[in-house]
Steps between C-alpha positions, in 0.01 A plus 500: 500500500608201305794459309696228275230294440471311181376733179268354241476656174131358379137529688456630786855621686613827756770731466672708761724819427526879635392773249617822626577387801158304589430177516299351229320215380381361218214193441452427181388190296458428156245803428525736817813716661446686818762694592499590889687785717520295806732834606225713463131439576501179301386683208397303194719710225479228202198317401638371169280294281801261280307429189391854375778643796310770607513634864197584676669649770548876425771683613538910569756659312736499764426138561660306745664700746703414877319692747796519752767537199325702328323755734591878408199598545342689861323256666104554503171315548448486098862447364602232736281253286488714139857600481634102481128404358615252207152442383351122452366314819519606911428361815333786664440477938407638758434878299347495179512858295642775597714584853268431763586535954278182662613309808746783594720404190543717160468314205642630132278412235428152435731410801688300585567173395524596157796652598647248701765233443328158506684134581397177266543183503454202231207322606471300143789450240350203287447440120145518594497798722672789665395729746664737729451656897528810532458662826575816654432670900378837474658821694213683581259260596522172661400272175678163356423472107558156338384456131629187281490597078475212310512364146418154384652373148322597189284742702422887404359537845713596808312437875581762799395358834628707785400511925551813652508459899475767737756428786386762738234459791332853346178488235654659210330702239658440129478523120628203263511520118662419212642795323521349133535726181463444160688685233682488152574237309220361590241739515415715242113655337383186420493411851213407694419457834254224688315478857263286606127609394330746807787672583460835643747737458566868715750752441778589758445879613172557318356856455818641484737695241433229222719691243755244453279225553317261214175521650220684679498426889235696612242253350509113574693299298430206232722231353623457264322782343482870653461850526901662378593858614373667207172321502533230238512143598803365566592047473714486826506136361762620184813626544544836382777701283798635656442831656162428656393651887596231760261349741471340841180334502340168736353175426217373788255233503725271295339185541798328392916527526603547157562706210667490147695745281542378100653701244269409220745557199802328696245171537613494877393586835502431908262392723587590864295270753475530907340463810221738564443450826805672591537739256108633381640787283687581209646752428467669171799811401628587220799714329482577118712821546261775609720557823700735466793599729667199817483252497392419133599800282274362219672231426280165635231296306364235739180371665539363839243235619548405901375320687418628893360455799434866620437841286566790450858575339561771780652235781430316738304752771260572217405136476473456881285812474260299292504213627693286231784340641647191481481403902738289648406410855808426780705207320264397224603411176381559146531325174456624184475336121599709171567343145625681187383287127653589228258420166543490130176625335247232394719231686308504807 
């Protein structure tokens, strides 16, 4: 970490604290804040946008929570990611979805470097630019993860660029997404969604109990426009009112890494931008209240959009049952590319 170095208090400028006990970071220039849990995960918890100061980055209703402070709860495969889940944005590697056994190690859902305290380092600290290494060894698995954030002055666009290196000898089978949700303020049911055109879309678990689900899975799948559980069409393009059946649903055949989210009647929006090549799918869930019971109890109203190499949600043996993974061979290294826009309508 880096301390006592000089503060600026215009354009672009860093700030380094502890928040419940983990480290955090903010970047933030004259439009954007990012607030970062280097302590945990590096999860992006503030996406603030200064001139209407609205934060993208939803939080749960617990929010931000200490996973080592604050664990009560007994330790399983789903709670050791949901019970200290603080919504907004995750680095998720080597197991995507739920607890997963590969390589003779168990994984907890999403694990583990989401989970995981991270080091950084100031790479940038100019009135033109600042950008931060973060970087983090996992348990588990033998894997290095460096990613700089950065944010240039006068920019509403924040660049990820991150190398993940496997240190072992060993061909390793993995999954590698970005876990990022979307929630109130800033969504709300005049928001719409946008893919790139020829998209296909499948449903995760199809042709089985689709009573709390939006759609019909037994029958392929269109976008934006498709079959809903009660046989009327349903926009999975709109955001729908509070209380509606959740969803866990696949984009494929993306021709192109990116996607947008604008709530019409707020007059602003995100575009999310990466590299294909290493992750091919997104990921398409969402949470307007219809589960009942842990870990949501009703209570969320969110669309996540993620980007990822490998699918399904059910971990990481499913995925090198199908032949998705993201393959690292003895020592090889990848890199990987993500930006997150943030637009005012009509000013594009």
């Amino acid at each position: 970490m880096s301390r006592h170095r000089l503060q600026r208090n215009y354009g672009p400028r860093i700030k380094e604290f502890t928040h419940l006990g983990l480290d955090y970071v903010t970047i933030e220039n004259e439009k954007l804040r990012f607030g970062i849990l280097a302590g945990k995960g590096t999860d992006v918890v503030e996406l603030n946008y200064k001139p209407m100061d609205l934060d993208f980055a939803w939080l749960t209703p617990g929010g931000v929570r200490n996973p080592v402070e604050n664990y009560n709860s007994l330790p399983d495969g789903l709670a050791t990611f949901t019970d200290s889940y603080p919504g907004g944005w995750q680095e998720i590697f080597p197991n995507g979805g739920l607890a997963s056994t590969a390589h003779g190690a168990s994984f907890g859902q999403h694990g583990e470097v989401c989970t995981l305290p991270w080091d950084y380092t100031v790479r940038d600290d100019s009135d033109q630019l600042v950008s931060v290494d973060f970087s983090v060894r996992t348990m588990k698995t033998p894997f290095r993860i460096v990613k700089n954030m950065a944010l240039a002055t006068n920019s509403t666009t924040l660049n990820l660029s991150e190398t993940i290196t496997n240190l072992s000898g060993q061909r390793l089978d993995t999954m590698w997404g970005q876990h990022l949700a979307w929630g109130r303020p800033f969504i709300d049911e005049s928001t719409v969604i946008r893919v790139p055109d020829g998209v296909k879309l499948i449903a995760h678990n199809p042709g089985g109990d689709d009573s709390n689900r939006r759609v019909k899975t037994d029958r392929p799948l269109t976008w934006p426009i498709t079959e809903g559980i009660d046989g009327n069409p349903v926009d999975l393009s709109k955001i729908p009112p509070k209380d509606t059946n959740c969803e866990m649903l696949y984009f494929t055949e993306l021709t192109e890494g990116w996607y947008e989210v604008e709530s019409i009647d707020k007059g602003i929006g995100v575009r999310v931008e990466w590299d294909l090549e290493i992750m091919p799918y997104l990921w398409y869930w969402h949470e307007f209240g219809g589960t009942r019971g842990y870990p949501w109890y009703g209570d969320m109203y969110n669309v996540g959009l993620e980007p990822f190499s490998s699918l399904p949600t059910s971990g990481l043996q499913g995925a090198i049952e199908n032949g998705s993974t993201c393959i690292f061979d003895p020592h090889q290294s990848r890199d990987f590319n993500l930006s997150v826009t943030v637009f005012e309508s009509g000013k594009r």
